[in-house]
C-alpha positions as CSV (number, residue, x, y, z in Angstrom):
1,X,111.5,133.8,94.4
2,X,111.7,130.3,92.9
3,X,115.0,130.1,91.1
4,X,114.5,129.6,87.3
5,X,116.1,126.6,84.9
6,X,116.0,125.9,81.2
7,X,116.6,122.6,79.1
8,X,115.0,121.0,76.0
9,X,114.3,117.8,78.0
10,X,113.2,117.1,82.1
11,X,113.7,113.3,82.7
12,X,111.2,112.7,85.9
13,X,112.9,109.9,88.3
14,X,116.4,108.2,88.1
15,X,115.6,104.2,87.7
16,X,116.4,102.1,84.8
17,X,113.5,103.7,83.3
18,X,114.7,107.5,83.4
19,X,118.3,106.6,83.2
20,X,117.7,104.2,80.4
21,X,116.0,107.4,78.7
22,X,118.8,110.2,80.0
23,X,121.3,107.8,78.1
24,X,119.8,107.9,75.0
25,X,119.3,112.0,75.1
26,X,123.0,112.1,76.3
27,X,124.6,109.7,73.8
28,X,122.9,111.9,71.2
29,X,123.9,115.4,72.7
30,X,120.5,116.2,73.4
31,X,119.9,118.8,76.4
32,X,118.2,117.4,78.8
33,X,118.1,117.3,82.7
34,X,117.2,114.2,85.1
35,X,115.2,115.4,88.5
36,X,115.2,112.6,91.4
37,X,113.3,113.1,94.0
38,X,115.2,111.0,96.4
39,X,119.0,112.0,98.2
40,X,119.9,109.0,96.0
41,X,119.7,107.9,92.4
42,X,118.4,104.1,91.5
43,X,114.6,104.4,92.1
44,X,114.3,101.1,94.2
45,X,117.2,99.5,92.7
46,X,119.1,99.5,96.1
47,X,122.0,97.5,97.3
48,X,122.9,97.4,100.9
49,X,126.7,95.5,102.3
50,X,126.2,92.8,105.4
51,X,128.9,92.3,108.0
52,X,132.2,94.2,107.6
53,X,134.6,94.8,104.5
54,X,134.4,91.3,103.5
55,X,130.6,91.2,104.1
56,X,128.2,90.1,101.4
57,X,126.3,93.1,98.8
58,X,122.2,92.4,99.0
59,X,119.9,93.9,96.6
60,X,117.0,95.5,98.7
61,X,115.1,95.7,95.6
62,X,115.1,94.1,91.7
63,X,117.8,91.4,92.1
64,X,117.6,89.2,89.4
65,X,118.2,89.4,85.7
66,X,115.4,87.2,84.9
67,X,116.9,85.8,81.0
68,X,120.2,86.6,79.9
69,X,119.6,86.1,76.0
70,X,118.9,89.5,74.5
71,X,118.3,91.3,77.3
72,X,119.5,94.4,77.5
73,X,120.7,94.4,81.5
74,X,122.7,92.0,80.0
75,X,124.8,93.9,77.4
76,X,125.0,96.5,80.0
77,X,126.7,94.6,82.6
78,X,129.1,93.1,79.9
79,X,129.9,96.7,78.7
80,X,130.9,97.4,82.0
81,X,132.7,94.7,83.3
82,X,130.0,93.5,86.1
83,X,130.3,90.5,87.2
84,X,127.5,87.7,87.3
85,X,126.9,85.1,90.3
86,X,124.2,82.2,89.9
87,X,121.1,83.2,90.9
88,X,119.9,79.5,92.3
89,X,121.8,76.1,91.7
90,X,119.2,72.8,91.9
91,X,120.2,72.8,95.5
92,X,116.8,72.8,97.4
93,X,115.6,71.4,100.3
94,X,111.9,71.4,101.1
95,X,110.4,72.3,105.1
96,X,106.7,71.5,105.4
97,X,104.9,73.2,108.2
98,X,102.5,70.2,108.6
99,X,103.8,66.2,108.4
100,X,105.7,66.2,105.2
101,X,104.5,64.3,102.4
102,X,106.8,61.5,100.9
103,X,108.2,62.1,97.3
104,X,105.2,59.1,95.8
105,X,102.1,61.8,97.7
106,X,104.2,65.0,96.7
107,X,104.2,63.7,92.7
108,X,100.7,62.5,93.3
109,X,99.2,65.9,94.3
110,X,101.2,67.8,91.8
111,X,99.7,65.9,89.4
112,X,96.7,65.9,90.4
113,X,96.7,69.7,90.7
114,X,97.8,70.2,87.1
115,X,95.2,68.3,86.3
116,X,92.8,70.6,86.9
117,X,95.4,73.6,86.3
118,X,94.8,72.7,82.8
119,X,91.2,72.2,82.5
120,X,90.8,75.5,84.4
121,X,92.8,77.1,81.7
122,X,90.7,75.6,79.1
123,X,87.3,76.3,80.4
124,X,88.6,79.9,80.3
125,X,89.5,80.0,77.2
126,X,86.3,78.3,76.0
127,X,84.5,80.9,77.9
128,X,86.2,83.9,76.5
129,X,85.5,82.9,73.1
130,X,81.8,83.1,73.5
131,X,82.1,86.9,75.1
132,X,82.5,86.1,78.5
133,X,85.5,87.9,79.6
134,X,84.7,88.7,83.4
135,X,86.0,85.3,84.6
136,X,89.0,85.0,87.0
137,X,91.6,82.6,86.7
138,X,90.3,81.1,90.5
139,X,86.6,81.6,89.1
140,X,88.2,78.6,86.7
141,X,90.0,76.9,89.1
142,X,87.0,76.3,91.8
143,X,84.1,75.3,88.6
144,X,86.5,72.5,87.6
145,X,87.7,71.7,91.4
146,X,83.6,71.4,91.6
147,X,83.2,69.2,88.8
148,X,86.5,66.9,89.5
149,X,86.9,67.4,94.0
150,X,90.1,66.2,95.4
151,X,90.0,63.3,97.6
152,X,91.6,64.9,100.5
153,X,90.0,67.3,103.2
154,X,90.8,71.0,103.2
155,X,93.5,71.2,106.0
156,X,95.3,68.1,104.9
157,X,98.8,68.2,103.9
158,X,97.9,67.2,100.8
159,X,95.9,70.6,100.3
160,X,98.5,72.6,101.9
161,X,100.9,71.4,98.9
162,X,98.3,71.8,96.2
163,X,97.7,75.4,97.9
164,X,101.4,75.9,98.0
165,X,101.6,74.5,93.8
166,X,99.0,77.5,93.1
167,X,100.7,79.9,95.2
168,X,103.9,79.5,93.3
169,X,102.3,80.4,90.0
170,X,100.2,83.6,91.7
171,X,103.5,84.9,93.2
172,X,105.1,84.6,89.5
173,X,103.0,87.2,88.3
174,X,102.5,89.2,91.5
175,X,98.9,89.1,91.5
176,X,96.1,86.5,93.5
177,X,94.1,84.7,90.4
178,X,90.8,86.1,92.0
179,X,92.8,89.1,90.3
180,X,93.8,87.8,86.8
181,X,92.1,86.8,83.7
182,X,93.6,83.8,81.5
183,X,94.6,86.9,79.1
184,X,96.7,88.0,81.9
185,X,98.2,84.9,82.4
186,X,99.0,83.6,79.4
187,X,100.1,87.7,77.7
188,X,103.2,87.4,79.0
189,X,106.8,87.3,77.2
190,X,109.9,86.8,78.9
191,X,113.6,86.6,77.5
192,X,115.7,83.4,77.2
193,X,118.4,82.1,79.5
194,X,118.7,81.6,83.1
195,X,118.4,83.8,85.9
196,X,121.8,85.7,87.5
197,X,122.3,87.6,89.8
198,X,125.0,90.6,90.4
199,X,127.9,90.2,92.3
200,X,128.2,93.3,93.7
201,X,124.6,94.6,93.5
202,X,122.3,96.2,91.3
203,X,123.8,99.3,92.2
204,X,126.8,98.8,90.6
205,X,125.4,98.6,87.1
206,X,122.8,101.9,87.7
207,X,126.1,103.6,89.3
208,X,128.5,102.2,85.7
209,X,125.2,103.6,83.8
210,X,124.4,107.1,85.2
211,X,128.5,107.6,85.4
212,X,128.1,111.0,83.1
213,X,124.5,111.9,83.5
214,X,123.3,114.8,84.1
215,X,121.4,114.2,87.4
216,X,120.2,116.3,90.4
217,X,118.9,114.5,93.4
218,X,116.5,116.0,96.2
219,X,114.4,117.4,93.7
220,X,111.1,116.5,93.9
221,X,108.3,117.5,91.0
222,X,105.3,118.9,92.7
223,X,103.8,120.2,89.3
224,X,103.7,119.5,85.7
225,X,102.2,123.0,83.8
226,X,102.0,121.9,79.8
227,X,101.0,123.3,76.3
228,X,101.1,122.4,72.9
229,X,104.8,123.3,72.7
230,X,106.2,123.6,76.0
231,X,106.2,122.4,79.8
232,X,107.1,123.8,83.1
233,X,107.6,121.9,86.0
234,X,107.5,123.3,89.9
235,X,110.4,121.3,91.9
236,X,110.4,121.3,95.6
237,X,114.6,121.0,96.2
238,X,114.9,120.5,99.9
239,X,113.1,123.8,101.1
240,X,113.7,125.6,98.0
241,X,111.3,125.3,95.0
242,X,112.5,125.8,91.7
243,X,111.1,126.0,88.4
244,X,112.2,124.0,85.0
245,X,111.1,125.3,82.0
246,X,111.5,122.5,78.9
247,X,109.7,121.4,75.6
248,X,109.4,118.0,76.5
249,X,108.8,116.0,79.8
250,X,109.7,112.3,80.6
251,X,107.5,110.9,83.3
252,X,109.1,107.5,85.1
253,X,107.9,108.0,88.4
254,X,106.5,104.5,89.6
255,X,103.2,103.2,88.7
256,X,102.4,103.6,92.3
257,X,103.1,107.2,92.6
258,X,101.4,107.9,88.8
259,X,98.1,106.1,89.8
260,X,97.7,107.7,93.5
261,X,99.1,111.3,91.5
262,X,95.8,111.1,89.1
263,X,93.7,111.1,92.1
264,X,94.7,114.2,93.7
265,X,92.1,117.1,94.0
266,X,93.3,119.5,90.5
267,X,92.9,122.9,93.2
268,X,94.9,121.3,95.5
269,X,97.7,123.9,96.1
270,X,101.1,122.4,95.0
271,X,102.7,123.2,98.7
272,X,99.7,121.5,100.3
273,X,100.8,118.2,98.2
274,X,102.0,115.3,100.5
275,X,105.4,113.9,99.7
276,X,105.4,112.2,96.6
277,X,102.2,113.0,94.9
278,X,102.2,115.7,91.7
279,X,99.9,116.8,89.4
280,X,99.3,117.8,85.6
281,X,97.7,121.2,84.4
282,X,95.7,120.9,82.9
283,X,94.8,117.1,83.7
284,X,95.7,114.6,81.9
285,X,93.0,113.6,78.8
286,X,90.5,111.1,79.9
287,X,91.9,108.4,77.8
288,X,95.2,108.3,79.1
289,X,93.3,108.3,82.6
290,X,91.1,105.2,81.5
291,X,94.3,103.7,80.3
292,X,96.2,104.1,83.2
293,X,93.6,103.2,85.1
294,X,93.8,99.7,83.8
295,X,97.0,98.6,84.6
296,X,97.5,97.2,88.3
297,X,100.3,96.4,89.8
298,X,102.5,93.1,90.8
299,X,103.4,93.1,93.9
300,X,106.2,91.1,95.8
301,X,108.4,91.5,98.9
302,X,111.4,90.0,100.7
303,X,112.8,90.6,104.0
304,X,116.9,89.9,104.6
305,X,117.1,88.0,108.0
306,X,120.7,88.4,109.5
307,X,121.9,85.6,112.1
308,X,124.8,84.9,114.0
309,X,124.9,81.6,113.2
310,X,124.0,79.2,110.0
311,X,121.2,76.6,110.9
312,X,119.6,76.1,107.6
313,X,121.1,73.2,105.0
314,X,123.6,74.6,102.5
315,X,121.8,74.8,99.9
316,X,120.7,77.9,97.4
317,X,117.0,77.9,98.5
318,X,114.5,76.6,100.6
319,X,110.9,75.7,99.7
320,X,108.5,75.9,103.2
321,X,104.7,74.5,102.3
322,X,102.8,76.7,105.0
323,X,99.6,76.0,106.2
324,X,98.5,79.4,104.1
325,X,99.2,80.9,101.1
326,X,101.8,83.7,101.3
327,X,103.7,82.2,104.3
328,X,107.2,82.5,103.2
329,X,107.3,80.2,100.7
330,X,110.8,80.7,99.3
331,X,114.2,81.2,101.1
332,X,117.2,82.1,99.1
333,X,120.7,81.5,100.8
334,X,122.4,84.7,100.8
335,X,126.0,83.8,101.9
336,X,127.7,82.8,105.3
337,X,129.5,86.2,106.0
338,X,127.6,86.8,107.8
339,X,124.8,83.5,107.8
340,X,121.6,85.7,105.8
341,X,118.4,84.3,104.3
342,X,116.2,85.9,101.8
343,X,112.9,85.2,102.6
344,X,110.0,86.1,99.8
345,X,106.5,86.7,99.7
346,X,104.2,88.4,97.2
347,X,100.5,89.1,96.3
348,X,98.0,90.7,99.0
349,X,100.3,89.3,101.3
350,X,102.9,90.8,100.6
């Protein structure tokens, strides 16, 4: 027999979201339990140590606090006493896979792609106001590069960089513009103030943060049974299943896991449920499906390389102009102890 819990609140997931959330209920004595699925709390806020005891921390996931002024992963790292690093000086030095361009071609073909950047932009907007909203960003980009064609052939260096110039500004936003609309693009809102790393990790802060939460880990939500008043929730702990019983539920699984969850069969049987998929009963209302059905998801990746020894230019990044998009454009130097590289990618190729 499942063993029974009670509390007024079940926080689902233990990132910034759902500890962000616990914090509030806890500062304001509110009973409330946080369930993470995973052995460890974090979500994908992970830190990992290189080399020995005077190695170098690496954030496997979020690394960046991208704007310092008013952010709020600000105040918490000063609340705590966590300590910042610079997250890139001006240092660079720029690799192209191809014969590199001298600085006169490189300033000519930026300028000649922002060019068009901005007419595309504008024929978008143009287009938008008179109703038609089922444009793409490269549907922009290729009627103007029709109307105004470059003077170089396709697998020129010249069109590598311009390729390389567009890629930069798809892997801001995690998304190909074949994928975005000019709304997309130009919605966004970001804080002030550079971007800093942590010099111990992510994980320090979400470990400072979730110091006197109540947390249980292993426990993964299978089912989410809800009313007009109250909720139950069916936990899979381990082997063990448990139930909670609450009034209210906080959701902040990943937009991943929430979008592949709302496509699971409503019979299913909650055993028969592959590892981390749950479901509502009764399903969630159709509007919150169409809504949630319009978001998509940024995606980018790294992957830490480890060598024995430091070939690379000391320097805090490395631009590489590939002969396609998505071929490792950035290189972040991680530290010497030992010689690491962060190497980033994003989009569909990601």
């Amino acid at each position: 027999q499942a063993m029974e819990f009670s509390h007024d609140v079940v926080v689902i997931g233990s990132g910034f979201a759902g500890t962000a959330a616990a914090q509030y209920l806890h500062e304001n004595n509110v009973d409330y339990i946080v369930l993470e699925a995973a052995s460890f709390t974090g979500g994908r806020t992970q830190t990992i140590k290189l080399g020995g005891d005077d190695g170098i921390w690496v954030d496997t996931g979020a690394c960046f606090i991208h704007g310092t002024r008013g952010n709020p992963l600000t105040d918490e790292c000063i609340k705590h006493g966590i300590q910042f690093k610079a997250g890139e000086s001006n240092a660079e030095s720029l690799f192209f896979a191809d014969n590199a361009l001298s600085y006169a071609e490189q300033h000519k073909v930026r300028n000649e792609f922002l060019k068009r950047y901005k007419k595309a932009k504008q024929f978008l907007r143009n287009e938008y106001r008179r109703g038609n909203v089922s444009l793409s960003m490269e549907d922009g980009l290729q009627k103007i590069l029709t109307q105004n064609p470059v003077e170089w052939s396709k697998d020129s260096p010249q069109q590598h960089y311009m390729d390389f110039y567009k890629w930069i500004l798809e892997e801001y936003e995690g998304a190909n513009w074949d994928e975005m609309s000019i709304l997309q693009l130009e919605g966004g809102c970001g804080f002030e103030g550079g971007n800093v790393m942590l010099q111990n990790g992510y994980k320090e802060l979400i470990e400072c943060m979730q110091n006197d939460l109540n947390i249980r880990t292993s426990c993964e939500v299978k089912l989410i049974e809800y009313n007009g008043t109250t909720a139950q929730l069916t936990v899979k702990n381990n082997e063990a299943w448990q139930t909670y019983k609450c009034k209210f539920v906080i959701c902040t699984v990943s937009m991943g896991i929430l979008k592949d969850s709302l496509k699971v069969d409503p019979n299913m049987p909650v055993k028969e449920l592959e590892s981390g998929l749950l479901r509502w009963n009764p399903a969630l209302p159709q509007w919150k499906l169409d809504s949630l059905n319009c978001y998509e998801i940024g995606l980018m990746n790294k992957v830490i390389l480890q060598f024995d020894e430091q070939f690379w230019p000391d320097v805090s990044r490395i631009t590489h102009v590939g002969r396609e998009a998505g071929d490792f454009p950035w290189f972040n130097h991680l530290g010497t102890n030992p010689p690491s590289l962060l190497a980033w990618t994003a989009c569909r190729f990601a």
